[in-house]
C-alpha positions as a Markdown table, in Angstrom:
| # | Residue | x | y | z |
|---|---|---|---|---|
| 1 | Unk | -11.7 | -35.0 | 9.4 |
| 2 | Unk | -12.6 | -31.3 | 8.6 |
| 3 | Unk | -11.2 | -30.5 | 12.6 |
| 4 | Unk | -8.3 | -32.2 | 12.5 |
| 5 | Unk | -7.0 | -30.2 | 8.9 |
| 6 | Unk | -8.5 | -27.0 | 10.4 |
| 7 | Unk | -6.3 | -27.3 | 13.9 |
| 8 | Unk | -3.3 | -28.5 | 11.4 |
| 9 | Unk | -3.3 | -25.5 | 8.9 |
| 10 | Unk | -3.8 | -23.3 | 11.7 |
| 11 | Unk | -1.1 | -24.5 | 13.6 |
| 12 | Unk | 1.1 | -24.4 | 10.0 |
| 13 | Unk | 0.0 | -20.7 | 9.7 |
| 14 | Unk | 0.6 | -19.5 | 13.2 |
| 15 | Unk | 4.5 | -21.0 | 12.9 |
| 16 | Unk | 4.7 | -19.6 | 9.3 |
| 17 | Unk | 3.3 | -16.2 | 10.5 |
| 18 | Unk | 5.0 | -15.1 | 13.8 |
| 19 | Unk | 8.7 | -16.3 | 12.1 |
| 20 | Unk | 10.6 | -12.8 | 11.4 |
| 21 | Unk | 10.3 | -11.5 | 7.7 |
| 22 | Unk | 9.4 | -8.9 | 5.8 |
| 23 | Unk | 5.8 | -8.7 | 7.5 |
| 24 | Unk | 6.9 | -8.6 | 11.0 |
| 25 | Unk | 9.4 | -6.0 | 9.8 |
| 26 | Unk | 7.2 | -3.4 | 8.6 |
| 27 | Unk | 4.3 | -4.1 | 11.4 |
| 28 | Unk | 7.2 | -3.3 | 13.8 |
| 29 | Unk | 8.7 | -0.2 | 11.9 |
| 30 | Unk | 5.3 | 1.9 | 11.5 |
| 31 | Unk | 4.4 | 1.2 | 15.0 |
| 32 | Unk | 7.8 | 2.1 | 16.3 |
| 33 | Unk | 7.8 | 5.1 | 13.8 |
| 34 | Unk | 4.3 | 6.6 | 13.9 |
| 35 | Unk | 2.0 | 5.2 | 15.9 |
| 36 | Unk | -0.2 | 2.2 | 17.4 |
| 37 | Unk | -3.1 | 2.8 | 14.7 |
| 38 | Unk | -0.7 | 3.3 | 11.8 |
| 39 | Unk | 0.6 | -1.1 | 13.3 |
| 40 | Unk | -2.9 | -1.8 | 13.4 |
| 41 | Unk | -3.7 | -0.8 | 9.6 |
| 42 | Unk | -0.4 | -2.7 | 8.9 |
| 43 | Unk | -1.5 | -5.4 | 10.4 |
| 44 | Unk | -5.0 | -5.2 | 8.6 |
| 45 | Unk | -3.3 | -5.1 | 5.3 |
| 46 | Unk | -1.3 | -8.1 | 6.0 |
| 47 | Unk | -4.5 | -9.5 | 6.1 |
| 48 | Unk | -5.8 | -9.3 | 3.1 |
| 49 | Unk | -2.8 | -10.0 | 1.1 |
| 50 | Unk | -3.3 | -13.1 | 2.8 |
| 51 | Unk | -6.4 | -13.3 | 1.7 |
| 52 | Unk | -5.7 | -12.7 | -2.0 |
| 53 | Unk | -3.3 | -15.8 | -1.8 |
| 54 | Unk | -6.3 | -17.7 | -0.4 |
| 55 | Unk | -8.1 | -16.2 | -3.2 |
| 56 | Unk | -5.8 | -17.6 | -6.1 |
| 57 | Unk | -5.0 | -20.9 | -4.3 |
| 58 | Unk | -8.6 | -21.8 | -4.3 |
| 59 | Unk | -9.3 | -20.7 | -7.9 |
| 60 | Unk | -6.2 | -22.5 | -8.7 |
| 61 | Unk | -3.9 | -19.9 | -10.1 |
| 62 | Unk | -1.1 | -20.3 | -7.2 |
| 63 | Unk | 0.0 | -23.5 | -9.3 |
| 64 | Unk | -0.2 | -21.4 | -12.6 |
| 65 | Unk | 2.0 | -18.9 | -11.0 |
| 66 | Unk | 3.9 | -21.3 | -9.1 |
| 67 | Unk | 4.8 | -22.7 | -12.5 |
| 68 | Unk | 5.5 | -20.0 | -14.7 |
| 69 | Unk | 9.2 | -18.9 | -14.4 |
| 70 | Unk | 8.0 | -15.4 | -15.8 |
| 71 | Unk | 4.6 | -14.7 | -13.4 |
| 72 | Unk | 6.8 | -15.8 | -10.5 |
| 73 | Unk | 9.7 | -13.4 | -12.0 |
| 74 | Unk | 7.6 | -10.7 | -12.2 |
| 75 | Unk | 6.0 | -11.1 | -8.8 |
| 76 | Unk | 9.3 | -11.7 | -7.2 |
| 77 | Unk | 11.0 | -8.7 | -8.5 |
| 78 | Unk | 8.4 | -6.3 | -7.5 |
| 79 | Unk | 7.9 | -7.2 | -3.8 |
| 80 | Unk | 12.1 | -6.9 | -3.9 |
| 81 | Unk | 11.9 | -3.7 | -5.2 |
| 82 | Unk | 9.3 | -2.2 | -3.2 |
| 83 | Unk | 10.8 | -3.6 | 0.3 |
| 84 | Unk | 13.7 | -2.3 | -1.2 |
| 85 | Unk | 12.3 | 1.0 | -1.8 |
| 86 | Unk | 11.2 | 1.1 | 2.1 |
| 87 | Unk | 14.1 | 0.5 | 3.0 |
| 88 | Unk | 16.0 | 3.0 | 1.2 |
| 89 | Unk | 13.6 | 5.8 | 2.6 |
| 90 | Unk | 14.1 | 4.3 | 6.0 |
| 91 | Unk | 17.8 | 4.8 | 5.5 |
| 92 | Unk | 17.6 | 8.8 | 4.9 |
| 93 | Unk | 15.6 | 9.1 | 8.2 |
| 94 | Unk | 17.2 | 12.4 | 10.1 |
| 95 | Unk | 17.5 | 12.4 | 14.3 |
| 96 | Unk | 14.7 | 13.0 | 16.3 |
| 97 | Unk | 15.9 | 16.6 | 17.3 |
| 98 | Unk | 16.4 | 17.6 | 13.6 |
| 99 | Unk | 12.9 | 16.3 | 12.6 |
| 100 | Unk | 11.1 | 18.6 | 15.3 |
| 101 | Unk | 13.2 | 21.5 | 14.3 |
| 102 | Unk | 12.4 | 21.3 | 10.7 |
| 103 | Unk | 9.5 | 23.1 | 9.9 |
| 104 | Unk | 9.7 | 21.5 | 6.0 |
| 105 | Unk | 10.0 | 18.4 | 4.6 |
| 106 | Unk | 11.1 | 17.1 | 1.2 |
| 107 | Unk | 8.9 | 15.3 | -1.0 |
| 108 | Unk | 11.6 | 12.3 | -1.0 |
| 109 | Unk | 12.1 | 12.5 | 2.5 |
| 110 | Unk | 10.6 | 9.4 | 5.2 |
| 111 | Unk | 7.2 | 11.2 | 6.8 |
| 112 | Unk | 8.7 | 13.0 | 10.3 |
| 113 | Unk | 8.2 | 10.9 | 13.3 |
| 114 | Unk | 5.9 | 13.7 | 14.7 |
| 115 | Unk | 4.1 | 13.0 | 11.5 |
| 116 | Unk | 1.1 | 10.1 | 11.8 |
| 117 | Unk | 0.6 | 7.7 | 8.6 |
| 118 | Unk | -3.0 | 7.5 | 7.4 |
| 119 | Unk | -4.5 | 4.4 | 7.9 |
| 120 | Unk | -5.2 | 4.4 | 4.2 |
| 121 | Unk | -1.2 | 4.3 | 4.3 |
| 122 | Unk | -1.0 | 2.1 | 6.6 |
| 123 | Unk | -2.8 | -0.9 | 4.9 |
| 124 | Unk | -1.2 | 0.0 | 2.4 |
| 125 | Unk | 1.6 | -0.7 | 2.8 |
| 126 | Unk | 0.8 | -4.3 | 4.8 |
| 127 | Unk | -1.0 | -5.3 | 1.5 |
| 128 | Unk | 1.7 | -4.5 | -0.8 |
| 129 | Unk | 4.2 | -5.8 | 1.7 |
| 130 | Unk | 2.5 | -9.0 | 1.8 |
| 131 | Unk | 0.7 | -9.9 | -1.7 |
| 132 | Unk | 4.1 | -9.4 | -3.4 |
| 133 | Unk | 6.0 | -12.1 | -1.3 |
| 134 | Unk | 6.9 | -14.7 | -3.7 |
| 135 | Unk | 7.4 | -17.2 | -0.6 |
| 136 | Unk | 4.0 | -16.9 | 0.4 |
| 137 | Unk | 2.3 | -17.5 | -2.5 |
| 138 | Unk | 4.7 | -20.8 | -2.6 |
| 139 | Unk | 3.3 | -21.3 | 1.1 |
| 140 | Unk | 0.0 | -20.8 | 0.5 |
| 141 | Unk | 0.1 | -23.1 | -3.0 |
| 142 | Unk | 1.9 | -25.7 | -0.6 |
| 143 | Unk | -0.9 | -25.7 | 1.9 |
| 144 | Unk | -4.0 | -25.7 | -0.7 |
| 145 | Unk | -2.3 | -28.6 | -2.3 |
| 146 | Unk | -0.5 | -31.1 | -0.5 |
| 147 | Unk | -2.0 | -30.3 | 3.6 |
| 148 | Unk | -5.3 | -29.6 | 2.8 |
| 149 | Unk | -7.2 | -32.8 | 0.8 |
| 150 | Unk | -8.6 | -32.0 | -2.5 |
| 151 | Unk | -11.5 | -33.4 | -1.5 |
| 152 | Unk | -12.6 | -30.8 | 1.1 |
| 153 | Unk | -15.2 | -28.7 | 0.4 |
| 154 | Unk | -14.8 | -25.4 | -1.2 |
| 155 | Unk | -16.7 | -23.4 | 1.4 |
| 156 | Unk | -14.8 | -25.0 | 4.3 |
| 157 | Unk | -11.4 | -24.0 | 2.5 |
| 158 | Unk | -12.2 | -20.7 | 2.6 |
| 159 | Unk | -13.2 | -21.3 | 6.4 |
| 160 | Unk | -9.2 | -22.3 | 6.6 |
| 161 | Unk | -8.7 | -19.3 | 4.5 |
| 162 | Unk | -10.6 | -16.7 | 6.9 |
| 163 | Unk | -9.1 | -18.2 | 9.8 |
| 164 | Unk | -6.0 | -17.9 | 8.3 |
| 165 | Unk | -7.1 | -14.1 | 7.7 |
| 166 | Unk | -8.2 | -13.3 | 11.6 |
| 167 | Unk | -5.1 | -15.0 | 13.0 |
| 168 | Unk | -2.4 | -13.1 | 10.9 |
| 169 | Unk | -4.3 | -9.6 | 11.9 |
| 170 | Unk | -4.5 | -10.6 | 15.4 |
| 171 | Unk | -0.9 | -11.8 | 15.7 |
| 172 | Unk | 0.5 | -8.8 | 14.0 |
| 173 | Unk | -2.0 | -6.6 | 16.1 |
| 174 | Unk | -0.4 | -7.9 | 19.4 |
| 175 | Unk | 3.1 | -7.3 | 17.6 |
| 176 | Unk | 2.2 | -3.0 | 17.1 |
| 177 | Unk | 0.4 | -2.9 | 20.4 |
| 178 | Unk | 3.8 | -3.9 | 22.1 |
| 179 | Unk | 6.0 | -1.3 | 19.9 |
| 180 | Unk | 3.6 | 1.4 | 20.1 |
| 181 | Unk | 4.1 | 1.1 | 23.9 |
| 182 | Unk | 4.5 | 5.1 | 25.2 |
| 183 | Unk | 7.0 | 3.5 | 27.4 |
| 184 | Unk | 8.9 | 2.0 | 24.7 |
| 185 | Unk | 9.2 | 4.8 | 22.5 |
| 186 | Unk | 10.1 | 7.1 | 25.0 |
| 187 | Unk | 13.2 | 5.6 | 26.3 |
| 188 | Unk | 14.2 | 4.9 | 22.2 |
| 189 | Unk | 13.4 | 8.2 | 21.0 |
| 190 | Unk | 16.7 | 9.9 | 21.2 |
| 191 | Unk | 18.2 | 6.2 | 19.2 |
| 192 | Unk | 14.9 | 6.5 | 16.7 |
| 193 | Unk | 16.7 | 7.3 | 13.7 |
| 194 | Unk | 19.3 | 4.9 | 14.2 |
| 195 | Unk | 16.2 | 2.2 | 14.6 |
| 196 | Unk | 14.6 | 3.1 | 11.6 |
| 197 | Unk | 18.2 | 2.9 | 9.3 |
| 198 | Unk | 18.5 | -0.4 | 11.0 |
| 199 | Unk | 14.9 | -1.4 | 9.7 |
| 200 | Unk | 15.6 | 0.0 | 6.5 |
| 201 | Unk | 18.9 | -1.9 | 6.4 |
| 202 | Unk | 17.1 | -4.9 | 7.2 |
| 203 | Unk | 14.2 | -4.3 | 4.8 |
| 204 | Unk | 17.0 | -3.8 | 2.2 |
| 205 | Unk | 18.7 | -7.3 | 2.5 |
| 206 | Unk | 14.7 | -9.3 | 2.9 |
| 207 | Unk | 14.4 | -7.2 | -0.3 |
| 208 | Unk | 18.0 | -8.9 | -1.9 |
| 209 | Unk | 17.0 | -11.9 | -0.7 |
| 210 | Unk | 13.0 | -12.0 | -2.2 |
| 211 | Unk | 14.6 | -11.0 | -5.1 |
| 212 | Unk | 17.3 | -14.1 | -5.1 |
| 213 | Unk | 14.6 | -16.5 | -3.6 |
| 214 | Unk | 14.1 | -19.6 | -6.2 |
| 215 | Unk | 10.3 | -21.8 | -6.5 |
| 216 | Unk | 11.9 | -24.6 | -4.8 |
């Protein structure tokens, strides 16, 4: 019985994770924009927002948030802002030609492609990216409650919830080890900038709609 919820979750998860969204945006913009390591880290993040949804889902505060028009307000509101945010920093991002030939940068400026992104940074940003997506604490909720049986043993929930964990690292791994390709980022170099306002564009409207996004 355990198997066949295990093999179902996962199979939930992997659908849930490699559809585009906010997660798959940023993964893709810091390894497009700094480097393989700086997608890893994302991706590492991404992970354990995830696994602060598993977290609350078990100890049953995903319904209490689920349920409370302000906690899900909140929560919604300041993952909107913060992609957002991103995005808006994405938007001010100068050619690659000007970027080398600056020898400052502004405070309020995106960090120059030449630049790397901590790893620090880096998870970061995945974490925040992830644990303040309204939809997936509605996800999650969804899972722990209505796919998963109440019965089931806490310890092997939070088996589902670690596998859960691995697979969105390793999924989003594989995503920055194919943007950070040299190859790739060689022969989109010269369009970078124009990439990166695209991203930002893109993180800008996920951003709108998180912030429009209901509890149904």
């Amino acid at each position: 019985m355990f198997l066949s919820q295990f093999l179902t979750v996962a199979l939930i998860h992997l659908l849930a994770v490699i559809s585009p969204g906010p997660d798959f945006a940023m993964v893709t913009r810091n390894s497009l924009l700094y480097s393989r390591k700086s997608g890893v880290y994302t991706s590492v993040g991404l992970g354990l927002g995830i696994l602060v949804h598993v977290t609350y889902s078990l100890l049953g505060i995903g319904i209490l948030i689920s349920q409370s028009i302000v906690l899900f307000s909140v929560i919604k509101f300041i993952g909107a802002a913060y992609l957002m945010y991103i995005g808006y920093k994405s938007l001010k991002s100068k050619p690659y030609s000007e970027v080398k030939e600056s020898t400052t940068a502004t405070t309020n400026s995106v960090p120059a492609v030449s630049k790397t992104m901590s790893s620090f940074e880096s998870m970061k940003i995945g974490f925040l990216t992830n644990v303040l997506n309204p939809k997936a604490t509605l996800f999650m909720l969804a899972l722990f409650t209505q796919v998963i049986d109440p019965v089931t043993p806490k310890f092997i929930q939070m088996l589902f919830g670690v596998e859960m964990v691995l697979a969105t690292i390793a999924w989003f791994s594989l995503v920055s080890l194919f943007f950070s390709n040299e190859a790739i980022k060689h022969r989109i170099r010269k369009y970078q900038h124009y990439i990166e306002r695209l991203t930002g564009g893109v993180l800008i409207a996920l951003g709108i709609k998180v912030a429009l996004s209901s509890r149904k």
